[in-house]
C-alpha positions as CSV (number, residue, x, y, z in Angstrom):
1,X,84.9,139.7,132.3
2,X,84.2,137.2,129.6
3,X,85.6,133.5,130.3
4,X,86.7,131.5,127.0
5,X,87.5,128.0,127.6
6,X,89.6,126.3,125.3
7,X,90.5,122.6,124.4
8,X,93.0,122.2,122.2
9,X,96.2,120.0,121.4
10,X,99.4,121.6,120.4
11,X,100.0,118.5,117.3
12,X,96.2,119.9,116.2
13,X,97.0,122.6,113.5
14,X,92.9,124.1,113.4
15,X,93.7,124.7,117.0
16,X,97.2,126.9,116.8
17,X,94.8,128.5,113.4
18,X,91.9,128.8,115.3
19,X,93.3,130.3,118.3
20,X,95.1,132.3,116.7
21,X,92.1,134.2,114.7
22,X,90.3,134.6,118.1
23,X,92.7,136.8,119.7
24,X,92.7,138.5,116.4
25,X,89.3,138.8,116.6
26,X,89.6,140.0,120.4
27,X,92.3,142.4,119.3
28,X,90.3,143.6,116.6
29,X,87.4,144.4,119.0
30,X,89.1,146.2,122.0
31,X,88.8,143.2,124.2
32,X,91.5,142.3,125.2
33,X,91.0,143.9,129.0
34,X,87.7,142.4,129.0
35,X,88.5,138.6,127.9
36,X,90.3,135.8,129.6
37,X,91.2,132.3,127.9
38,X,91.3,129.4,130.6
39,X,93.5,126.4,128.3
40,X,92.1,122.9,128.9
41,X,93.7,119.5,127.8
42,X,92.8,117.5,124.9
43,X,95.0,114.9,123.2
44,X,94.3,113.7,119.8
45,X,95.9,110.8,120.3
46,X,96.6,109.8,124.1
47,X,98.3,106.5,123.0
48,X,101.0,108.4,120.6
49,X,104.6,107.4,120.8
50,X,107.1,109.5,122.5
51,X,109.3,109.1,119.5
52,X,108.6,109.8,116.0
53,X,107.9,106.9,113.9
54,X,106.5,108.3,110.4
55,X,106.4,111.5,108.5
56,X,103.5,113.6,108.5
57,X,102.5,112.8,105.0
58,X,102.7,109.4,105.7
59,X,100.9,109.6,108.7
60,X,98.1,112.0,106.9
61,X,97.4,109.5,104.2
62,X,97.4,107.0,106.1
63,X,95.0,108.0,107.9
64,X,92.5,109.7,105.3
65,X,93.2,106.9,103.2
66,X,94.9,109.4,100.6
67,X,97.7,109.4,97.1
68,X,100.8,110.7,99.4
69,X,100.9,113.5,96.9
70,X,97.1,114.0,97.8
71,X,98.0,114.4,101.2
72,X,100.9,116.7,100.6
73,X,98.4,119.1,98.7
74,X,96.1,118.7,101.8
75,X,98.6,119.4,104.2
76,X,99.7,122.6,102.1
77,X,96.1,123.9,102.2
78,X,96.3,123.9,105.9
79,X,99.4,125.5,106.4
80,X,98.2,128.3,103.8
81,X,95.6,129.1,106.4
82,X,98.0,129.4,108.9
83,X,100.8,132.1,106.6
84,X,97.6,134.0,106.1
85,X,97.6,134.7,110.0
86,X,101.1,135.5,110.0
87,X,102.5,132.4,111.1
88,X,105.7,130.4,110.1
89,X,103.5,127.6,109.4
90,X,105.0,124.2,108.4
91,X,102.7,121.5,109.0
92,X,104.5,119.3,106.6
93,X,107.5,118.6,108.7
94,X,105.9,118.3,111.8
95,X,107.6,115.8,113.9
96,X,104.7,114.0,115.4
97,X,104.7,112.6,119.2
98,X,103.0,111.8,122.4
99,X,101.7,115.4,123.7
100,X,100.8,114.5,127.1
101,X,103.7,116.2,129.0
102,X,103.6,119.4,126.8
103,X,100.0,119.6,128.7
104,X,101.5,118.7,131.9
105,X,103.7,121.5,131.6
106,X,100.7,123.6,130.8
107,X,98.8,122.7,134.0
108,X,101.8,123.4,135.9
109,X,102.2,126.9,134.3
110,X,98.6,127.3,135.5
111,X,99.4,127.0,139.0
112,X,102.3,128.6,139.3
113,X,101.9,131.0,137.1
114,X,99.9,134.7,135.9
115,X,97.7,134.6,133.1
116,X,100.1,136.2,130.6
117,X,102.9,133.1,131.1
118,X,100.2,130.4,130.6
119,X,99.8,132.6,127.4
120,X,103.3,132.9,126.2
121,X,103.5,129.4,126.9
122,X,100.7,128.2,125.1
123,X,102.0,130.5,122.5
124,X,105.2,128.9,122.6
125,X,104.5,125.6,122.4
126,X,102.3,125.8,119.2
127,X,105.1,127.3,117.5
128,X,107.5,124.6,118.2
129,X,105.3,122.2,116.6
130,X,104.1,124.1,113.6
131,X,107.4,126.4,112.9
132,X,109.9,124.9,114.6
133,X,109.1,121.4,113.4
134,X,110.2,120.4,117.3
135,X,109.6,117.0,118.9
136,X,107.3,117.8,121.8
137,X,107.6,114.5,123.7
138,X,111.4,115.8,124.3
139,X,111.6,117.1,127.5
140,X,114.2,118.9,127.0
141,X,112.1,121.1,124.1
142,X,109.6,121.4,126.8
143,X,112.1,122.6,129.4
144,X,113.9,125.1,126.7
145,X,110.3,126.7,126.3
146,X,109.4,127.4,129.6
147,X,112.6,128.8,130.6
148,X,112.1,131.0,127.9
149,X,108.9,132.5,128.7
150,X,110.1,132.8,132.4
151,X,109.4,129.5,134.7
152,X,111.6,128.5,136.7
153,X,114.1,125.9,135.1
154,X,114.7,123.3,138.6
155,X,110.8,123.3,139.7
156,X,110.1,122.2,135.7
157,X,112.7,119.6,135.8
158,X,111.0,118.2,138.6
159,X,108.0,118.5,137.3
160,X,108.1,116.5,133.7
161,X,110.7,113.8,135.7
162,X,107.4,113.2,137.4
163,X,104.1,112.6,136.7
164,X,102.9,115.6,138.6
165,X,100.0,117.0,136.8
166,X,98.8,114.1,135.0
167,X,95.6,113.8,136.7
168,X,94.5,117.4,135.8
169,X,95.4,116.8,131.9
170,X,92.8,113.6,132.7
171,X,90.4,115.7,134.1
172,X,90.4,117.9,131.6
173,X,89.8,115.7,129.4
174,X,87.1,113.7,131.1
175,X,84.9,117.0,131.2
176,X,85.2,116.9,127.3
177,X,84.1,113.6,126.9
178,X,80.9,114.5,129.3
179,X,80.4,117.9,127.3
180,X,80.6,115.2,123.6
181,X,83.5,117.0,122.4
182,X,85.1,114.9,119.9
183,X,87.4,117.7,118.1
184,X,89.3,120.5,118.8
185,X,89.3,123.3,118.9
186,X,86.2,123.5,121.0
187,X,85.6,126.8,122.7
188,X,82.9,127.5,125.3
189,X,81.8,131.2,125.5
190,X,80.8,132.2,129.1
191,X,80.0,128.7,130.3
192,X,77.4,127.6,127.8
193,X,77.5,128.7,124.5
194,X,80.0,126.7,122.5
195,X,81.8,126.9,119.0
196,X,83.1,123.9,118.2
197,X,86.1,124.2,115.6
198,X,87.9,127.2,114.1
199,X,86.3,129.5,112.8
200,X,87.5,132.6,110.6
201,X,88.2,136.2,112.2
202,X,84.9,137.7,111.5
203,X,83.3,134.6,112.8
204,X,84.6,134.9,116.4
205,X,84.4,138.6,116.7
206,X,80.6,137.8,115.9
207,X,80.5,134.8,118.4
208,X,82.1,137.7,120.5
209,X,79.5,140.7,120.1
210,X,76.8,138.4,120.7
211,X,77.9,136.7,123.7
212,X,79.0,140.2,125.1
213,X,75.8,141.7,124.5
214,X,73.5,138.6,125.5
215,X,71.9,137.7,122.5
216,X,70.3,134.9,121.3
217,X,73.6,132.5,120.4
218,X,72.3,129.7,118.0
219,X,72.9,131.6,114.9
220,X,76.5,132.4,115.1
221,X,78.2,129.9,113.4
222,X,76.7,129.5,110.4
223,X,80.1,128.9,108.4
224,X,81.4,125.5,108.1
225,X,84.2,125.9,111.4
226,X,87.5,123.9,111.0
227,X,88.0,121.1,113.7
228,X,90.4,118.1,114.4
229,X,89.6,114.9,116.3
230,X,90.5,111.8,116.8
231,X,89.9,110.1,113.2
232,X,91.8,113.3,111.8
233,X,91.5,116.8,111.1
234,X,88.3,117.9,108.5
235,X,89.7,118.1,105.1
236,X,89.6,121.3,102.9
């Protein structure tokens, strides 16, 4: 069995793209019985507000320094890559927020949960982001999602009315700043061998054949792979 481990933010759109085209790539290649994703924490911004204060093209060119029409066009190109995967993808009306509970409620699916919830979940909480255009700082978004892909609805009340789970969305994210990961998606294949950023289908199911057959690793990604961090997401 084959251990991918995955940071990624559920407000970072190359990390609903990017995770997306590996279990494509998985898929593709018959893995899918011989694969398993372990989630980890990352927060683009920890010190985000829990309520929405600007639109995403403000916020974008704002922060790239960008024409607002510039940064619609940018935004566009992003969410093109994500309708060519099959997605609903509407980055332009995110509603952006604090993520920090949505990862709580992550770890707690972890715990409590098999393998193929954490997925659903992980699933689910992309897409209310990115399609759904949903605040994820609202715990009662986070609450409707669990219930939906089977938690139990009083133990995850309890849960985000707390701070249970905090310190392993801190821990997680600690590790990443001892690994120097300073974007997302950043994906470590079998404990060492790392790809940091998203890269296309055919790039992962090479990153894949070559990890599964023990190759030499440093030559995968020769392709330019698309990452977000804290100063932003890399611009097409």
């Amino acid at each position: 069995m084959l251990t991918l481990t995955v940071w990624s933010d559920f407000a970072c759109p190359y990390c609903y793209i990017g995770e997306t085209r590996l279990q494509k790539a998985i898929e593709e290649l018959g893995l899918n019985d011989g694969v398993q994703i372990v989630f980890r924490a990352f927060e683009l911004d920890p010190t985000a507000p829990k309520e929405v204060v600007t639109t995403t093209p403000e916020r974008f060119a704002m922060k790239y320094r960008l024409p607002l029409e510039e940064a619609k066009k940018q935004i566009e190109q992003i969410s093109t890559l994500g309708r060519e995967l099959g997605i609903d993808f509407r980055y332009m009306t995110t509603q952006y927020s604090n993520t920090r509970d949505a990862h709580r409620l992550m770890k707690l699916a972890e715990a409590e949960y098999d393998s193929v919830t954490v997925g659903k979940l992980n699933e689910a909480l992309f897409a209310a982001y990115f399609a759904e255009n949903l605040v994820l700082s609202d715990l009662a978004v986070l609450l409707d999602k669990a219930v939906s892909v089977g938690m139990d609805a009083e133990v995850v009340k309890a849960v985000l009315a707390s701070d249970k789970y905090d310190d392993e969305v801190r821990f997680d994210e600690r590790e990443a700043a001892m690994r120097g990961v300073r974007g997302v998606p950043y994906i470590v294949f079998g404990g060492d061998f790392a790809v940091p950023g998203a890269l296309s289908i055919d790039g992962f199911k090479s990153a894949l054949q070559r990890e599964m057959s023990r190759r030499q690793h440093d030559e995968v990604a020769s392709e330019r792979p698309h990452v977000c961090g804290p100063d932003g997401c890399q611009l097409l």
